[in-house]
C-alpha positions in Angstrom: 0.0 0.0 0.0 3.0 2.2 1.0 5.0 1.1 -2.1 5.9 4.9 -2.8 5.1 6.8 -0.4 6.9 4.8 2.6 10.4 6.4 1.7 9.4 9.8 3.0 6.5 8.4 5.2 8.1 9.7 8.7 8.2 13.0 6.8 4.6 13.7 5.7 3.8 12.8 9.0 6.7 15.0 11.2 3.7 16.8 12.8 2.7 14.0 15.1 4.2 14.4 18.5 5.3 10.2 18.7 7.0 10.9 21.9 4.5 12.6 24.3 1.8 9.7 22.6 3.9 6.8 23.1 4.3 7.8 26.8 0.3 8.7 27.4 -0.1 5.2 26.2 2.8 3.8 28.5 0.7 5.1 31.3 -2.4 4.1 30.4 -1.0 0.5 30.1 0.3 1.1 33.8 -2.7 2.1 35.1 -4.6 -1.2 33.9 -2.2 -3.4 33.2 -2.3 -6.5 35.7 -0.5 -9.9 34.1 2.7 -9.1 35.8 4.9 -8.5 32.3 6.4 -5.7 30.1 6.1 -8.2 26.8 4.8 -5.5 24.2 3.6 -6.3 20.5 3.0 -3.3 18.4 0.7 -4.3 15.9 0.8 -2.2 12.1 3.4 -0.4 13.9 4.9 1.6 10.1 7.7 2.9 10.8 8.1 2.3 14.2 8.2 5.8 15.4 5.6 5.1 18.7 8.0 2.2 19.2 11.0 3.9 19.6 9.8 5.3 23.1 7.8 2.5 24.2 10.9 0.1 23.9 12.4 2.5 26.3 9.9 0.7 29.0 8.8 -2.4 27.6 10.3 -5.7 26.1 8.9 -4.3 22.4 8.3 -6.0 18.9 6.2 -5.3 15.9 4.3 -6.3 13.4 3.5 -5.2 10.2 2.0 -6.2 6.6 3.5 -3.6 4.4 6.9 -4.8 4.0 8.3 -1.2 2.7 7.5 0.2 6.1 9.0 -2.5 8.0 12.3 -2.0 6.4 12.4 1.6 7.7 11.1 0.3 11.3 13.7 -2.2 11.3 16.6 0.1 10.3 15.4 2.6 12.9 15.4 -0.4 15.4 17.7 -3.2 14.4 17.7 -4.9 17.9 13.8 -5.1 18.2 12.3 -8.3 16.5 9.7 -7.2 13.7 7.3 -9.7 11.8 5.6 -9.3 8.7 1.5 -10.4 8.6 -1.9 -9.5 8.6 -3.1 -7.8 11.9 -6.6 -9.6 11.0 -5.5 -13.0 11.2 -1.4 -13.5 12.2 -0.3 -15.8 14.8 2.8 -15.5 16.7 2.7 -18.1 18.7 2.7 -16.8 22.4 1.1 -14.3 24.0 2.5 -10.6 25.5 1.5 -8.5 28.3 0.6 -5.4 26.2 -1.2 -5.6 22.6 -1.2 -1.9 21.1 -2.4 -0.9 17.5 -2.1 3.3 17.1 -2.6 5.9 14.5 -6.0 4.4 13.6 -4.5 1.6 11.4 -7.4 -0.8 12.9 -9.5 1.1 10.2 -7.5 -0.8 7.5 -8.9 -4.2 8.6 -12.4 -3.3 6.2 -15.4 -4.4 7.6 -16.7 -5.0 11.0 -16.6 -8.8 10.3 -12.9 -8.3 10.0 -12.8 -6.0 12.9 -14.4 -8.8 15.1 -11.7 -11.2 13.6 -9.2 -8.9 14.5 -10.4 -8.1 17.9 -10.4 -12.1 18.8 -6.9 -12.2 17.4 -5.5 -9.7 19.3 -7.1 -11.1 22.7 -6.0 -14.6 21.9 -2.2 -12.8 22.2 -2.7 -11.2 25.5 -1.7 -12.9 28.5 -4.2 -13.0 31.0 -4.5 -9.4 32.7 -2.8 -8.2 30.3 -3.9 -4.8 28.2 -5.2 -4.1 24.6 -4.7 -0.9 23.7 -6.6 0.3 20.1 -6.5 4.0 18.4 -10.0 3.7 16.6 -10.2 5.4 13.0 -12.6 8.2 12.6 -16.4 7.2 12.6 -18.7 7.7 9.8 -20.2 11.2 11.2 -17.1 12.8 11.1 -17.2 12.7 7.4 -16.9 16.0 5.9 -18.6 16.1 1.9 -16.1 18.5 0.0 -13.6 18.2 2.3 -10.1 18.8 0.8 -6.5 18.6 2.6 -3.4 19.7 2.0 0.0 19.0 3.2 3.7 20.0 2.5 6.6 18.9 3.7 10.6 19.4 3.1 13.9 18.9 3.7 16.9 20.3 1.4 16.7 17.9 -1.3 13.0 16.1 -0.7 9.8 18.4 -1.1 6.6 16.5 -1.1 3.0 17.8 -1.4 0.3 16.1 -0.6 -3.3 16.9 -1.0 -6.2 14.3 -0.5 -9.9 13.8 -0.2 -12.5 11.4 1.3 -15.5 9.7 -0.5 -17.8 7.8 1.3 -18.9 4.4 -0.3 -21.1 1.8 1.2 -18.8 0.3 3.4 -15.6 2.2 3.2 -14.1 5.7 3.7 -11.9 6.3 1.2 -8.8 8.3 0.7 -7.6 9.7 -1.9 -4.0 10.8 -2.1 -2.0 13.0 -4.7 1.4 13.7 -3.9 4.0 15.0 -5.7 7.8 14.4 -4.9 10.6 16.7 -5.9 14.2 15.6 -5.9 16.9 16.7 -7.5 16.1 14.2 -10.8 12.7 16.0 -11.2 9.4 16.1 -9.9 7.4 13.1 -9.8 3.2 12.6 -9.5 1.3 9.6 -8.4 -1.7 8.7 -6.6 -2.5 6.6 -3.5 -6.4 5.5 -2.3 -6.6 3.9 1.3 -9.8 2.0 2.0 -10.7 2.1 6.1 -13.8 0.7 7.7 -17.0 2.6 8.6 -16.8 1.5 12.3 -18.9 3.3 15.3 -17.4 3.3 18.7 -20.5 0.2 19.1 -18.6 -1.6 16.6 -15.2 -1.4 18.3 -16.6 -2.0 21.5 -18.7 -4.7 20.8 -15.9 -6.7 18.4 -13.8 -6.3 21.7 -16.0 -7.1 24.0 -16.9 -10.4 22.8 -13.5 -11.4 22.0 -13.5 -11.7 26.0 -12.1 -8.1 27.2 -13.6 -5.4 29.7 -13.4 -2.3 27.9 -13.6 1.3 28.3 -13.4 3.4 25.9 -11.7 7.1 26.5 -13.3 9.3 23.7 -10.1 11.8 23.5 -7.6 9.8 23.6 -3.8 10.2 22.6 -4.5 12.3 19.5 -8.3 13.2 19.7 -9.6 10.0 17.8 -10.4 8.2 21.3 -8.8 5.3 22.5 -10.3 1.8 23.5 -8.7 -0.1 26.8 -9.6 -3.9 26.5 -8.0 -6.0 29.5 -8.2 -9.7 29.6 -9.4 -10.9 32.6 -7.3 -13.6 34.7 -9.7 -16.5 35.6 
């Protein structure tokens, strides 16, 4: 999905504070967190930016299916292990004492059928007390009709605009992405469209819920998107 656009991925998205999120998720996890572990599995973890400070206080891996954006993770963290799968489905084997999946990339899984996959996956790698943490993607009523964005950013010998907008089908939102890259060799155009699922805070809580969590959801969050707790209960 990131084919193109991974190489200056961490630089469209400079703006985002990684540091002061990672840690109000650290204590979050504290606050709840109850199996008696620091085992932490960042799941669709990109680049590996939030991972960079949470490694700082927990035994961290990750776990990602575009393989573009692993290879940046992995170069920005060549002593953390980092597996390649699908954070619907993937099995790892063991559990871990913290499960987190950030910058809304849970929207990616689709449909709520996939979301309810997902959310059993995820609980089956907890350890009991242990902590999911999720970073839901926008719901349907924040849709804006018209809506247009724009983004630039640079550095000496990279300049990349990016302007997108969101269509609404029947069971996706839909981005639409137009960047264009300027190097040195030229300027380059191309297109991206991300499909995310048109999930309620319901849906998230309910996929969750009955994949055998207790859940609270916290509609600020790290960011402003809200954030869903799930802890796995110990007997």
């Amino acid at each position: 999905m990131f084919t193109k656009s991974a190489a200056f991925y961490d630089l469209v998205y400079g703006f985002k504070d990684y540091a002061a999120e990672a840690d109000k998720v650290r204590l979050v996890i504290n606050a709840v967190n109850n199996s008696g572990g620091r085992r932490l599995l960042d799941v669709a973890c990109g680049t590996g930016q939030h991972l960079q400070h949470l490694q700082e206080h927990f035994d961290a891996e990750g776990l990602d299916l575009d393989p573009e954006l692993l290879k940046i993770a992995q170069r920005r963290l060549p002593d953390l292990p980092f597996t390649q799968a699908d954070m619907v489905d993937f099995d790892m084997g063991r559990r871990f004492d913290v499960v987190v999946c950030l910058f809304s990339s849970i929207g990616y899984v689709g449909t709520v059928e996939k979301l309810r996959l997902t959310a059993r996956t995820f609980s089956r790698h907890v350890a009991p007390g242990g902590v999911v943490v999720v970073e839901p993607w926008l719901p349907p009523d924040a849709f804006r009709p018209g809506h247009v964005q724009a983004l630039l950013a640079e550095t000496a010998d990279l300049k990349v605009a990016r302007m997108g907008s969101s269509d609404l089908t029947a069971d996706r939102w839909v981005l639409n992405f137009h960047y264009l890259v300027g190097t040195p060799n030229g300027v380059e155009h191309f297109t991206e469209q991300h499909h995310l699922g048109l999930f309620t805070t319901e849906d998230y809580v309910n996929a969750f819920t009955d994949a055998g969590l207790h859940v609270n959801y916290d509609p600020d969050g790290i960011s402003g998107r809200g954030l869903l707790v799930g802890v796995k209960p110990t007997a």
